[in-house]
C-alpha positions, 0 to 999 in steps of 0.5 A: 447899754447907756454910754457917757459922751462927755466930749465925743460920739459914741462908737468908737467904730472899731470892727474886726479888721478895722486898723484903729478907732477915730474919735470924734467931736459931738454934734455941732449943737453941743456947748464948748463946755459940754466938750472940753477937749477932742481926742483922735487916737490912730493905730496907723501901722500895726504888725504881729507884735508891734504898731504905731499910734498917732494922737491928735487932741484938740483944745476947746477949754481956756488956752494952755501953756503946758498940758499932759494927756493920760489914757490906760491900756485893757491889755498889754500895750508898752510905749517904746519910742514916741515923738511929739511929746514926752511919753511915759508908761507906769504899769498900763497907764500912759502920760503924754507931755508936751515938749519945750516947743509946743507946750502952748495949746490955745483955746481950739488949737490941736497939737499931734504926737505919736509914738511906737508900742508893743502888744500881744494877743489883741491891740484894744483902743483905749477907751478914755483919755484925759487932758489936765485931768479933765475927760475928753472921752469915755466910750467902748473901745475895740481892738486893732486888727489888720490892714489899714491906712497911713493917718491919710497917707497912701499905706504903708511904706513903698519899697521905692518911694521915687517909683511912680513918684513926682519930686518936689522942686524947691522954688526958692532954688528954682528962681535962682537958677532961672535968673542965670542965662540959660538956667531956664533948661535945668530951673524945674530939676527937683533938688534938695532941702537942706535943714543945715542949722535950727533956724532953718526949721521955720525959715532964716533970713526970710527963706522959707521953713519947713512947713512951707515946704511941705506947703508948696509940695502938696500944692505940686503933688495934686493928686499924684503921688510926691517925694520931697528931699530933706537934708538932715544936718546939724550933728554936734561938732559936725563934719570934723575933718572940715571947717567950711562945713562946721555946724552951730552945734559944739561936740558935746551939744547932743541934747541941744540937737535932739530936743531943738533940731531933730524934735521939731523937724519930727514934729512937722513932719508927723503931722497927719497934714502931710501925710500924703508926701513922701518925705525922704530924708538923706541923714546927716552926710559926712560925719560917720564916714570921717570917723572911718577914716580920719581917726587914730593913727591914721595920718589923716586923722584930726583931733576933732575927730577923735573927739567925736569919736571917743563922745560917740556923740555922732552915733548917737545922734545919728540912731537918734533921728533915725528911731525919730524920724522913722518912726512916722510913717510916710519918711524915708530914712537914706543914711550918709555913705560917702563916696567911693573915692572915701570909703573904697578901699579895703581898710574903710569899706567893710569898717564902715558898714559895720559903723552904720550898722552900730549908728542904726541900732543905737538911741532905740533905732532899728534897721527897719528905721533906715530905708536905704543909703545915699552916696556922693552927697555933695560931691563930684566923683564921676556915675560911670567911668567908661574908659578903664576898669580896676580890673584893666592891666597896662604892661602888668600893671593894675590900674589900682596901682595908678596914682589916681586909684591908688589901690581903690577897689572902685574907680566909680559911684555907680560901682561902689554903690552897688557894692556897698549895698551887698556889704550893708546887706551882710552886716544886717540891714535889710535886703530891701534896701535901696541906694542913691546916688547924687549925680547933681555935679559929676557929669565930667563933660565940656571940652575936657571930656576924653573920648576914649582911654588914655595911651598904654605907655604907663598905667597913670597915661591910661587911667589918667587920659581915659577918665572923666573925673577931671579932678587933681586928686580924689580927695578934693571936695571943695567947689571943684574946677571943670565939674558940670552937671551930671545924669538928671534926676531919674528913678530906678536907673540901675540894679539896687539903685532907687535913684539919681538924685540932685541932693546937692542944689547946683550953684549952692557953694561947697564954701567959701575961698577965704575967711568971711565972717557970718553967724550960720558957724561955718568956718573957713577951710583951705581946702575950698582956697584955690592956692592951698597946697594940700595936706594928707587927705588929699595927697598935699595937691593943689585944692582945685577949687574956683576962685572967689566962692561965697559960704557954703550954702549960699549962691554961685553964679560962676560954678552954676555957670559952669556946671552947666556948660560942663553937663554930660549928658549935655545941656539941649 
């Protein structure tokens, strides 16, 4: 059978078993015009009734400004979600366009996209795709069958990606923390990155982008096996129960952050160069949680945050990076969970499940999209409090009825995540999940550390002289006083938990202690004042905040001087 190769070799190489087809570009000897464009189509991930498809074209014809790849399917194939480009389906025909940001195809350049799709019966690669109308390929096709690989990856996902795993460390935090006297013991800890507002994406202010990122940890991985730790955080009207954590987006801003902020990220991190890495993403900390609790009646509730609420501006962009992010292969999707001093009460726990279960089922996502959950992001509330326990009594007083449990059901992370975790399990997230914990910031150790429960004369002298967390109130968040640097970076520590992580770069500020003006549209929140005196969310107490703070984000000699000498376990 004679076949038309106008751009690529001939056999498509599908065989029984094989996973998809790669297509390739002829012998060296043939003209550019003889291959006006390249196509390499590949089923990474397929299942009984679903798969995954990632497609690179190559331009070899004049530079473009815009394009549209078409191709057909013999059977029947449907696009469900895609990234990288906009797709659309009519019948068995499917057309591929470029968005706003990669529209530009010069002359030799590639531009990758990828997508989700359903099949019954056989899977069959298509046999010809178009660029602009022109044929990159006509050649026999075959059908997708089982096994394979991950677009040059390591397979399908991990159930616990940090097991076995190197974890990239960011060298811009790196230098920071050994340029501090004695930073040097902690400078090579692996710590987050965070992608807090768009232009963070490529890189601000001379930071490095995303792709350097991935650069740099492909450069660390060698040849083992890499985790590198984004924070995803940009929603529209971001954080709306705090001011220091205020994003760029506006509350209604919810297409700005899907075509400009999630797209691009999805993009990058879809491309088959880094397919190697595994990417875990900790998704969007903060704003679901404070729809829980700082909504409605409740006295803690503040009219942003019913306004996102009521938009659902924050669900939806929430399942929308989610069902985008997770859809590409090599990502690990940890959705926000609070902490136990936020969502440990009766009143928030079981209601926030079942919000993440709402956000992970909304814009296309599934719970297949969410591999776990983090908790205590950012904040300081102590791993493990070995002093007390909510079940302890003091002269038949629970211990939830002190002033610091204040009828919690948890006095600690570690209790709450493991907890939490069988909730989510309940509602309907799988029962692979695993969780997070950042312990980057509630070590709780120094002078101040008690060595042994607190006297029996009241349940508030024993809770309140045996526990680590050293706060004034729970409810403090903001660059706390006498926190230091908690359990190192470790996988697999406990039962459910996948990780201790650092998500929260020690040194980076929480926010500033009072107003200064800048365009990354982060405000200024009382709570971060060391004179504020509080308000409902924190039982109207002192804030516990260090004096003299920069924004949030930026760099904090003193509370990294701090954290350090008030580590637990100790620093060597």
């Amino acid at each position: 059978m004679s076949r038309t190769r106008t751009s690529l070799l001939a056999a498509l190489a599908l065989v029984a078993g094989a996973f998809g087809a790669v297509l390739t570009t002829q012998p060296a000897s043939a003209t550019a015009a003889a291959v006006p464009c390249t196509v390499d189509y590949k089923v990474q991930n397929q299942w009984d009734t679903g798969f995954t498809a990632a497609v690179t074209v190559t331009n070899n014809s004049a530079a473009k400004s815009s394009w549209s790849v078409k191709w057909s399917y013999a059977g029947n194939q449907k696009v469900t979600s895609g990234w990288n480009a906009k797709l659309s389906q009519s019948g068995t025909a499917v057309t591929a366009a470029n968005e706003s940001y990669n529209g530009s195809l010069a002359t030799g350049a590639s531009v990758s996209f990828g997508f989700n799709g359903t099949y019954s019966g056989t899977n069959v690669v298509p046999a010809t795709f178009t660029l602009d109308g022109v044929t990159c390929n006509v050649d026999d096709g075959g059908s997708g069958g089982g096994g394979g690989g991950n677009g040059g990856g390591t397979g399908s996902r991990v159930d616990n990606p940090y097991a076995g795993a190197k974890v990239y460390v960011n060298p811009e935090w790196s230098a920071k923390a050994a340029a501090e006297p004695g930073g040097s013991r902690i400078s090579n800890q692996p710590t987050g990155v965070w992608l807090d507002r768009i232009a963070a994406i490529n890189g601000a202010g001379g930071a490095m982008g995303l792709r350097a990122h991935l650069d740099e940890a492909l450069r660390q991985k060698g040849s083992n096996e890499e985790v590198v730790q984004l924070v995803i955080y940009d929603l529209p009207g971001r954080d709306c129960a705090a001011l220091a954590s205020n994003g760029e987006l506006g509350p209604t801003e919810i297409d700005k952050y899907k075509t400009q902020f999630i797209d691009p990220i999805a993009a990058i991190l879809s491309d088959p160069k880094y397919a190697s890495l595994r990417i875990v993403n900790t998704i969007e900390i903060d704003s679901l949680p404070n729809l829980v609790t700082n909504t409605g009646s409740r006295a803690t509730a503040t009219p942003n945050c019913d306004t996102m609420l009521a938009n659902g501006n924050y669900v939806k962009g929430v399942g929308y990076a989610l069902a985008k992010l997770g859809a590409i292969p090599n990502v690990y999707n940890y959705l926000d969970a609070g902490h136990h001093g936020w969502l440990g009460w009766d009143d928030n726990f079981a209601p926030a499940a079942s919000l993440f279960k709402q956000a992970a089922t909304s814009e296309g996502a599934t719970v297949d999209d969410v591999q776990g959950f983090i908790t205590n992001t950012a904040n300081y509330s102590a791993l493990k409090e070995n002093n007390f326990t909510v079940n302890d009594t003091v002269n038949g007083t629970s211990v939830r009825q002190s002033k610091w449990v204040d009828w919690n059901r948890y006095v600690d992370e570690l209790s709450f995540a493991q907890a939490f975790r069988n909730q989510l399990v309940s509602v309907g997230f799988n029962s692979t999940i695993g969780m997070l914990i950042d312990t980057s910031r509630n070590g709780w150790g120094g002078t101040a550390r008690p060595a042994g429960p607190g006297a029996k004369t009241s349940v508030d002298t024993y809770v309140d002289g045996g526990r680590y967390d050293r706060r004034i109130h729970i409810g403090n968040w903001c660059n706390q006083a006498g926190a230091g640097l908690g359990e190192r970076p470790q996988a697999g520590p406990a039962a459910g938990i996948d990780a201790y992580v650092w998500m929260k770069p020690p040194g980076e500020s929480d926010g500033s202690s009072s107003a200064i003006a800048n365009d990354e549209g982060k405000g200024f929140d009382r709570m971060c004042d060391p004179s504020y005196t509080g308000n409902a969310r924190n039982n109207n107490s002192l804030s516990g905040a260090l004096p003299n703070a920069p924004l949030s984000g930026h760099w904090f000699s003193a509370q990294f001087q701090q954290l350090m000498q008030n580590a637990y376990p100790p620093l060597p």
